[in-house]
C-alpha positions, -999 to 999 in steps of 0.1 A, spaced: 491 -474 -88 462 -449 -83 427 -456 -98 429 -432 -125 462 -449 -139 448 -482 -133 416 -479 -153 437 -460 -180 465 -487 -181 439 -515 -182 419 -493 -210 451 -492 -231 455 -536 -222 423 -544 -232 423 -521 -265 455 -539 -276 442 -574 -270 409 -571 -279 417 -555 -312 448 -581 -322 425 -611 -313 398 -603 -331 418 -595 -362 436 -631 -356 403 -649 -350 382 -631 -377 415 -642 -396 410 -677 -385 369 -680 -390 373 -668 -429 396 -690 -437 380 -716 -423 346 -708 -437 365 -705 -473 374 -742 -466 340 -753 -455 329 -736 -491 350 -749 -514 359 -713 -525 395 -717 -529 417 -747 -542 454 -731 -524 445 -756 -493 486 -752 -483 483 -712 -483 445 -714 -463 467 -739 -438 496 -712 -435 470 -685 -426 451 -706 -400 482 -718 -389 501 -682 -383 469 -668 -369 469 -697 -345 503 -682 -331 496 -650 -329 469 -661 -307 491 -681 -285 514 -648 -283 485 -628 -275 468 -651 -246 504 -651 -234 510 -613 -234 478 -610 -219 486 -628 -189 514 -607 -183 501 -575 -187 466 -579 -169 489 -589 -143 514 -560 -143 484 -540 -144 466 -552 -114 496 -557 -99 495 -596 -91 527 -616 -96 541 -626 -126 563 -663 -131 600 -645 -123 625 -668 -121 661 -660 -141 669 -681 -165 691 -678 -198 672 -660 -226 685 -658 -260 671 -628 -279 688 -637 -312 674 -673 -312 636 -658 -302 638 -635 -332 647 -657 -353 620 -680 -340 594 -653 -346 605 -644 -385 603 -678 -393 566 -680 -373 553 -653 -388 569 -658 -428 534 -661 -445 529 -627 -430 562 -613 -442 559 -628 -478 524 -616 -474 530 -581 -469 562 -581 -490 584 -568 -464 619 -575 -465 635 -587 -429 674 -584 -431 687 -601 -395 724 -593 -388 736 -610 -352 769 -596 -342 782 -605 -306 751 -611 -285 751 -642 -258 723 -653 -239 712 -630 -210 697 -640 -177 670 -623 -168 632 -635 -165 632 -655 -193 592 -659 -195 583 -621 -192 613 -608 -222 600 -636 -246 566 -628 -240 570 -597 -248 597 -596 -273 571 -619 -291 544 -592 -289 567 -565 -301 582 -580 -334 543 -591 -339 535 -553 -330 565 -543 -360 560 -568 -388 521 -561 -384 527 -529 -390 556 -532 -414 546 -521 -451 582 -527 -467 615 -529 -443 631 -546 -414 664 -546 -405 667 -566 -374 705 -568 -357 721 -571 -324 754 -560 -313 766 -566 -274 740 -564 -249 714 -547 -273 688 -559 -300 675 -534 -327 647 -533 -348 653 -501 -375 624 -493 -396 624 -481 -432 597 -456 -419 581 -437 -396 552 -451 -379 529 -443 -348 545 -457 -314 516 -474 -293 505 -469 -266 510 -502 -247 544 -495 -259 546 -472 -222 537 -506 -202 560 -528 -220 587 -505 -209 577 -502 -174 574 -540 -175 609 -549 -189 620 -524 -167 613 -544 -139 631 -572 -154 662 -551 -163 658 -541 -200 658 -512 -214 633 -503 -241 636 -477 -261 612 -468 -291 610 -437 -317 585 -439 -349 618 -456 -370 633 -482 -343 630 -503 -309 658 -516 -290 660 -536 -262 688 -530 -238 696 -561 -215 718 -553 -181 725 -589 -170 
């Protein structure tokens, strides 16, 4: 990769990160100061909050190690193992439900026909992760989630901006054998194994 691609791939990596951690840890520091000030009595939502900021966190350290890597071209963990998109997604909805009831999106999940793929498991959970994070973030009423062979689909009920790390993540999967492929009203992932 030449300088000029570097610095702007590592431009786009750090914008990413730096804004979804800040929002997650500002996220985290209110609530925790609203504790420490006795300015609320709905301790079980306050403990959601900290609690789903906390993972998105972890998905974000994660997703950084893997980019800034991929970037600067250092290797990544790559070892094939079986990776279930279905169960992942799932995993993630229930994760990030405070956000969902939150934001009053509804998340309809179909699963038709999809087995476990193997590929490099760590790399398409990471980001898998950081893309439904990217979508339900971003979400302001509709998900409809469903898989169907060798592909997973996120359709939106709207149009939204595509982002730019959006470019990487596909160069990265790439790598890895999956196909992704975004427009401003879906995102599929494609996997070849």
């Amino acid at each position: 990769m030449d300088s000029e691609n570097l610095i702007h791939n590592l431009s786009i990596v750090r914008e990413y990160f730096s804004h979804n951690m800040r929002t997650s840890t500002a996220m985290v520091v209110a609530t925790v100061s609203i504790f420490k000030f006795g300015l609320s009595d709905d301790t079980d939502n306050m403990t959601d909050m900290i609690i789903e900021s906390s993972y998105f966190l972890d998905v974000y350290d994660k997703g950084m190690e893997v980019l800034f890597n991929y970037v600067l071209n250092k290797p990544i963990k790559n070892e094939k193992e079986k990776f279930d998109p279905v169960k992942i997604t799932g995993k993630v909805i229930e994760d990030l439900r405070c956000s969902i009831q939150e934001q009053n999106i509804k998340v309809s999940c179909i699963y038709d026909e999809m087995n476990p793929v193997k590929t490099n498991s760590y790399i398409a959970k990471t980001l898998l992760e950081l893309i439904l994070c990217e979508e339900i973030r971003k979400c302001s009423s509709e998900l409809s989630i469903h898989s169907r062979g060798d592909v997973l689909t996120i359709k939106k009920s709207y149009n939204t901006d595509i982002p730019d790390i959006y470019q990487i993540f596909k160069n990265i999967l790439a790598e890895v054998e999956i196909d992704f492929i975004y427009t401003s009203d879906s995102v599929s992932l494609r996997f070849k194994s």
